[in-house]
C-alpha positions in Angstrom: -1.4 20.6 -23.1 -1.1 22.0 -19.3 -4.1 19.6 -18.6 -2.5 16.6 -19.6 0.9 17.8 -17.8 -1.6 17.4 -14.6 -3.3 14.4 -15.3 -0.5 12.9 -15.8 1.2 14.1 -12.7 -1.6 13.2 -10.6 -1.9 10.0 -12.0 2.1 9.4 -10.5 1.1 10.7 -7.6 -1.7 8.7 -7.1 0.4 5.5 -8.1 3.2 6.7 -5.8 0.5 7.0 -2.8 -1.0 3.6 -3.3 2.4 1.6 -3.7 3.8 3.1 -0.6 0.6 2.2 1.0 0.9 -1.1 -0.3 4.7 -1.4 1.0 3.2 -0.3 4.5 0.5 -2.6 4.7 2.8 -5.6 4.0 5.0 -5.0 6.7 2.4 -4.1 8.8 1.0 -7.9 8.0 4.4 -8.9 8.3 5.5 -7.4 11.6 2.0 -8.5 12.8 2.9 -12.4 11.6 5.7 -12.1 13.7 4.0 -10.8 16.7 1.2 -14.1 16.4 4.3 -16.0 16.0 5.9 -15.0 19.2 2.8 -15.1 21.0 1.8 -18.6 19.8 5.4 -20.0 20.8 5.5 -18.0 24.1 
């Protein structure tokens, strides 16, 4: 039963880990939209 305890916790973790990556990577594309933007207009 411990194992599944940490299988399952790990499992969060891991989905935790790659959402807040996500979250980072689309305002990093974003931020960088808005950089190409100002450029492009400048």
């Amino acid at each position: 039963m411990d194992e599944h305890v940490q299988k399952s916790c790990w499992g969060l973790t891991a989905k935790a880990v790659l959402g807040f990556a996500g979250i980072i990577l689309l305002a990093w594309l974003v931020s960088g939209a808005d950089k190409v933007a100002v450029v492009a207009a400048g």
